[in-house]
N, C-alpha and C positions, 0 to 999 in steps of 0.2 A: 553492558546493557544499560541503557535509561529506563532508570525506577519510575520518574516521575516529573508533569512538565508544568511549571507556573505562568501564569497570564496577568498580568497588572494594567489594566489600561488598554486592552489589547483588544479592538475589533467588539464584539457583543460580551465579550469576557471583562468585566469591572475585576474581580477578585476572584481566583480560581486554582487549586491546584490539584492534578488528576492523575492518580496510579496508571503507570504504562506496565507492562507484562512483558512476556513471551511471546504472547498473542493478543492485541489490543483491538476489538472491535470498538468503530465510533459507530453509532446509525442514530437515526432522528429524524424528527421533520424537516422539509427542504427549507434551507438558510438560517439554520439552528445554532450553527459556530461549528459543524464538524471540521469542514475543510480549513479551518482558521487553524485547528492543532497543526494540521499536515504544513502550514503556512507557517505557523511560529518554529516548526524542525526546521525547515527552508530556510528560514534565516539564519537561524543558530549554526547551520552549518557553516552559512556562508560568512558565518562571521568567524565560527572555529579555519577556515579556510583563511581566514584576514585579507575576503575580497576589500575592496576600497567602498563599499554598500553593500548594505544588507538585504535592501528593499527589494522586494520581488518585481520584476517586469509585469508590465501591467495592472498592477496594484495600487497604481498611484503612489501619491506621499505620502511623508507620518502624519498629517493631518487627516487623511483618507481611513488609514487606519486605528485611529483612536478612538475609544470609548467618546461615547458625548457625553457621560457621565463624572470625566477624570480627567485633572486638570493637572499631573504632575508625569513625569516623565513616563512612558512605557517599560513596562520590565518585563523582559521573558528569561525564565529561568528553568533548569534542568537539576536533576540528580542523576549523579553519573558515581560510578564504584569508585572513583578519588574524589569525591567530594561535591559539593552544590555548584553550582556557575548561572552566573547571570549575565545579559546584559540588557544595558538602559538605552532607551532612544527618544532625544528631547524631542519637542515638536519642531525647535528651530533647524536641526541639522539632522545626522545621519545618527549615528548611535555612537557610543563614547568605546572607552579601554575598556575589556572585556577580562574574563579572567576563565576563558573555556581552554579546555587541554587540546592546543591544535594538534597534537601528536595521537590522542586517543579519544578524539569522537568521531563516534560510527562513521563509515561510508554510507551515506544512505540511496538508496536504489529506489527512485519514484518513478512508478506509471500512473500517471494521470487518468481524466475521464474523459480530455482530449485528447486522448489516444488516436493514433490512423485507423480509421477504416479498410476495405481492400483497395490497395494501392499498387499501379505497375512499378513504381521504383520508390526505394527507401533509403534515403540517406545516409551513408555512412561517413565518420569520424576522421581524419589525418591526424590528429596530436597525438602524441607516441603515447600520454597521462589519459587518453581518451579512447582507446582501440578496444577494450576491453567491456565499454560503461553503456548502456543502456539510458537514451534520453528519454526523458519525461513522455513525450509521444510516441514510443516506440525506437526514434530516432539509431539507427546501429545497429539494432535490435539481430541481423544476421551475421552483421563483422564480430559481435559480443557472442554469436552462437558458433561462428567459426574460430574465435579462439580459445573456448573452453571444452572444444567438441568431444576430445577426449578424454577429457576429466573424467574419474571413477566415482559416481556419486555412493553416498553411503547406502546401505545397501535396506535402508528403511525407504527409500524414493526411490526405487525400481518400481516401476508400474508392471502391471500382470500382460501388457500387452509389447512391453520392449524386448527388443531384442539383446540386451546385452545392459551394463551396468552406466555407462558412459552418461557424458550428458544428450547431446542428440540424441539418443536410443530414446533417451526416457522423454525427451521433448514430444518425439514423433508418438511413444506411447500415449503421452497423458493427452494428446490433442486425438488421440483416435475414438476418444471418450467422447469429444465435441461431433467430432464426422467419424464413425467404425468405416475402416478399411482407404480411408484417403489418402496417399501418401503425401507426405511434404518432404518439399527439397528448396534448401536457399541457394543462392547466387550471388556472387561479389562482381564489381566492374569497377576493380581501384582505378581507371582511368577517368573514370568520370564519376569517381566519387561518390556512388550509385551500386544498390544491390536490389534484389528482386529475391520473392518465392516462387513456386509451383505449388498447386495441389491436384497430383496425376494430372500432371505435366499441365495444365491449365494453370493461366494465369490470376492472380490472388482476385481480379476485379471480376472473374468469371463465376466466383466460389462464394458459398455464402460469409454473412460479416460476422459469425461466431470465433472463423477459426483466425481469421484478421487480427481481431481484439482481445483473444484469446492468447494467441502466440507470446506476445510483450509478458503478460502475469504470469503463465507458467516459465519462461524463459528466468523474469525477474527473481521468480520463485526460489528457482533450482541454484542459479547463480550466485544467490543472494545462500547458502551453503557451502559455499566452495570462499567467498571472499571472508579473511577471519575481520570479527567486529562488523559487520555490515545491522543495518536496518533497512528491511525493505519497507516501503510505504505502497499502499497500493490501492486507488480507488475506484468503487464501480467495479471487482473485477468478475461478479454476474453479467456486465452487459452483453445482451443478445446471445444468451445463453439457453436453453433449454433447462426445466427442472435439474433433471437428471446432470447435465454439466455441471450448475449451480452447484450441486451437490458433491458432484466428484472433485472440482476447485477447493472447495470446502474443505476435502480431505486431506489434496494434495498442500493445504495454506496450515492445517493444523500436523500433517506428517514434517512438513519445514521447520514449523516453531519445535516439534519435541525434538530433532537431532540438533536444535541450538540456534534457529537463527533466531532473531527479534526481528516482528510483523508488525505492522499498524494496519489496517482492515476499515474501509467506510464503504460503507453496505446498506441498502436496499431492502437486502435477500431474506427472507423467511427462508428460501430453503437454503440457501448460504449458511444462516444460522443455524438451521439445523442443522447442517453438516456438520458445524462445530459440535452442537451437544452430543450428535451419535459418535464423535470424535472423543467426548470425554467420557461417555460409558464405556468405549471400546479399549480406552489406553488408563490404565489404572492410575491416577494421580495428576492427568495430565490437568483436569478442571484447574489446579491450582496455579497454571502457568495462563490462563485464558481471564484476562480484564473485560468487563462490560460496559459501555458506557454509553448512556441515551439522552441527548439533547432535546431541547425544548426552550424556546423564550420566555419571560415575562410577561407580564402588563408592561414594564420598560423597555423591550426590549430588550435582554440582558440575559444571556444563556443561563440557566440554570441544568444541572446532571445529573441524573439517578445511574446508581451505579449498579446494577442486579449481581448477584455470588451466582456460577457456577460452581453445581454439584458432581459428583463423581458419577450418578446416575444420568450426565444429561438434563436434570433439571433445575430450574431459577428459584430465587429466593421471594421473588416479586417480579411483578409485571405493570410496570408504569402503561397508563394510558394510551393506546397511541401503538405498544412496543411490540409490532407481529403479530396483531391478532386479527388483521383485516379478514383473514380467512374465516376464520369465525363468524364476525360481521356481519360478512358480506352468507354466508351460509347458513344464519339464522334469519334472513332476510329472507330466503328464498323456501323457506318452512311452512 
């Protein structure tokens, strides 16, 4: 598991180093630095991978992403259970010799907030290192559910509405929470490199965009249990959710981290969070596996973090500005 991840130079992060967990929620105001953490694992892996760049597509160059504040190289760094690992990346080139353990850091499993929508056909994979993996936008999202489909999950991720222990049991459970009683069925067409869903036999474009966006998170969720060392990353994955979804996601993200996986969580969600807190009253000790962390900018621009403690009661140590209380707000407004 990654303890903990450092920023030098790095996007709105001048100087920064932030406890990672079992379960790490980011949340903050929109363009805070959250999605910059999810960005600096992205690279790190890709450099534990020893791609030839690290830079993300679309992200531009290292001058795109460097502080305006810091005029010496970039440094993102990690702790990892054998030790620290950094690496450096000048502005004039790419990033230098690295010293991260390509043999043991995480597989990381990201669903993005570009995720698909309902879509009649979903891409799937040919490389024999890739049949298994879950893209960033959902991408395989069925070839990765038809090859774990029988897998026995541990038996804390059986949901009340599966039929059986499996993965797909429990897939089709935890999405009956989004739509009660719809059934889902995926579809493969390796000729054309192309698979599809049904929801009662209708096709995904006909059905609403919960159980679309929904499908990838818990898929990632479950999966991300079964692959050993993995990190799932997962952001937004309230969107186009109902309270009540919100909430059952919540459950199903904090039941992942206690049987072992490592989460990273960028959230929106008042009731997302709360799902977490009624997740740390209900499981005795679990608060201590659950990292909080709330972004916010300067006067310079320049992230600054308040990190709130989760109690074993469900309850914070503080509440920064800003952190879930619009219901309140918005509630004594209307008094």
């Amino acid at each position: 598991m990654i303890s903990s991840i450092s920023l030098v130079g790095f996007k709105s992060f001048l100087h920064r180093e932030l406890n990672l967990n079992k379960l790490t929620l980011l949340t903050g105001l929109n363009s805070s630095g959250k999605s910059s953490i999810i960005q600096a694992l992205l690279m790190l892996e890709k450099a534990a991978n020893i791609e030839d760049s690290i830079l993300l597509e679309g992200h531009g160059s290292v001058e795109e992403i460097k502080n305006n504040y810091y005029k010496d190289e970039i440094i993102i760094g990690v702790t990892h259970p054998n030790g620290r690992y950094s690496i450096s990346i000048p502005v004039e080139g790419d990033y230098t010799d690295h010293d991260l353990p390509t043999d043991d850091f995480p597989e990381i499993i990201y669903v993005s907030a570009h995720r698909f929508g309902p879509k009649t056909m979903i891409p799937i994979f040919n490389d024999t290192d890739k049949k298994y993996k879950i893209g960033p936008n959902g991408e395989n999202v069925f070839q990765c559910i038809d090859f774990f489909s029988d897998h026995i999950l541990d038996s804390k991720l059986k949901h009340e509405n599966s039929e059986g222990d499996t993965l797909l049991f429990n897939i089709r459970g935890w999405l009956s929470v989004i739509a009660p009683n719809v059934e889902f069925r995926h579809h493969l067409n390796k000729i054309i490199d192309s698979s599809h869903s049904t929801f009662d036999e209708h096709r995904a474009t006909n059905v609403g965009f919960g159980l679309s966006y929904t499908l990838p998170v818990i898929t990632a969720l479950l999966v991300g249990t079964i692959i050993p060392n993995s990190l799932v990353i997962i952001e937004n994955p309230e969107a186009h959710l109902h309270p009540r979804g919100q909430t059952e996601i919540a459950r199903l993200i904090s039941l992942c981290a206690q049987v072992g996986t490592q989460i990273i969580i960028e959230t929106h969600s008042d009731h997302l969070f709360d799902g977490i807190r009624i997740a740390a009253k209900n499981a005795s000790g679990f608060a201590n596996d659950v990292q909080i962390h709330w972004f916010e900018l300067d006067k310079e621009k320049n992230t600054e973090v308040y990190s709130p403690t989760l109690y074993d009661d469900g309850r914070i140590d503080e509440w920064p500005k800003g952190f879930f209380d619009q219901f309140e707000i918005n509630a004594s407004n209307l008094l």
